[in-house]
VOVEX-96885 format. One line per 4 residues: number of its first residue (from 1); their letters; for each residue y, z, x of C-alpha. Coordinates in pm, whole numbers, plus 50000, padded with zeros to 5 digits. Each point is the difference from the previous one (the first is absolute). Example, Ala and Ser with C-alpha at 12.3 -4.5 7.8 and 13.67 -1.06 7.14 Angstrom:
BEGIN
1 = AS = 49550 50780 51230 ~ 50344 49934 50137
//
This chain:
BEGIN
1 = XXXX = 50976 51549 49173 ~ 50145 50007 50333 ~ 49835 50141 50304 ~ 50168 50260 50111
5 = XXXX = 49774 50229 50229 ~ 49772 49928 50245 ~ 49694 50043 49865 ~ 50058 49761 49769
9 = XXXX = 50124 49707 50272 ~ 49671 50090 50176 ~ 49778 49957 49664 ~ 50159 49672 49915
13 = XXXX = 49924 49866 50377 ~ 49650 50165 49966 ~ 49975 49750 49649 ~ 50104 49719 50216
17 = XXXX = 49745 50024 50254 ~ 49754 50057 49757 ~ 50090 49624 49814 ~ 49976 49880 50381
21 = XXXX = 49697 50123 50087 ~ 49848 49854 49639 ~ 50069 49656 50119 ~ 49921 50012 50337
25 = XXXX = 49661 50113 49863 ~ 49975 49744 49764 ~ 50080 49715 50250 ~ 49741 50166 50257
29 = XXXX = 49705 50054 49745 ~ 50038 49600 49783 ~ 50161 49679 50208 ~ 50306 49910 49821
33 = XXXX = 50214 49703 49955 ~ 50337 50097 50170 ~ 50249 49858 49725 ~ 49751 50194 49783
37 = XXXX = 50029 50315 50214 ~ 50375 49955 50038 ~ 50026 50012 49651 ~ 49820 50286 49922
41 = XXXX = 50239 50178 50286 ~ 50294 49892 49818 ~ 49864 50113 49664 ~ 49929 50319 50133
45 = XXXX = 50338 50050 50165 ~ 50191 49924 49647 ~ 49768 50267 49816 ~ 50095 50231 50272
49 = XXXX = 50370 49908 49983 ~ 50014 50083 49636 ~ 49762 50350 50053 ~ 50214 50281 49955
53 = XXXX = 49788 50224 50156 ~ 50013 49766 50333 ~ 50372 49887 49972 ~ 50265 50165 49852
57 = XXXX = 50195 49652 49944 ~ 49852 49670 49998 ~ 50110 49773 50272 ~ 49985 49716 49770
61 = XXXX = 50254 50084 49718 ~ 49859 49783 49695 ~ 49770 49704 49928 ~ 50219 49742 50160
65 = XXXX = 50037 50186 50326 ~ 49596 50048 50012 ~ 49967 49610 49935 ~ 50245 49930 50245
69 = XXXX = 49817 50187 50251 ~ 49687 49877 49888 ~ 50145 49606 50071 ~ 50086 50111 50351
73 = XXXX = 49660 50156 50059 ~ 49789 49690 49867 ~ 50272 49776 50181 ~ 49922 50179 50342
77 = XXXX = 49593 49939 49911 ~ 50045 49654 49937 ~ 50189 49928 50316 ~ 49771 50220 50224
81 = XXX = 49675 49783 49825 ~ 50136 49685 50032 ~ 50138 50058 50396
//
């Protein structure tokens, strides 16, 4: 369903900041590996890609677009861990 009004943009921004403010919690409340943590952030953001009710289309369009972004994500964390 697309958004059209803007109620609706606001509600999908208010679901985002909600997911953000669940992992900042968790990270603040347990210590956390950061690939681990990264992870979980990525995970998150591909559930909330493919929400309706938070985006109208998904950014990634497909399995092989997710798992492409997914390569570039755990190709970043391996460079910034082994730097």
């Amino acid at each position: 369903m697309p958004i059209l009004g803007n109620n609706q943009i606001k509600s999908s921004h208010v679901l985002e900041q909600q997911h953000i403010n669940l992992l900042v919690a968790q990270i603040r409340t347990a210590p956390m590996d950061p690939i681990l943590f990264w992870n979980q952030v990525m995970l998150h953001a591909c559930g909330n890609d493919y929400d309706p009710s938070i985006a109208s289309v998904p950014d990634q369009d497909g399995p092989g677009a997710t798992a492409r972004a997914f390569g570039i994500i755990h190709g970043a964390m391996h460079d910034s861990m082994i730097v």
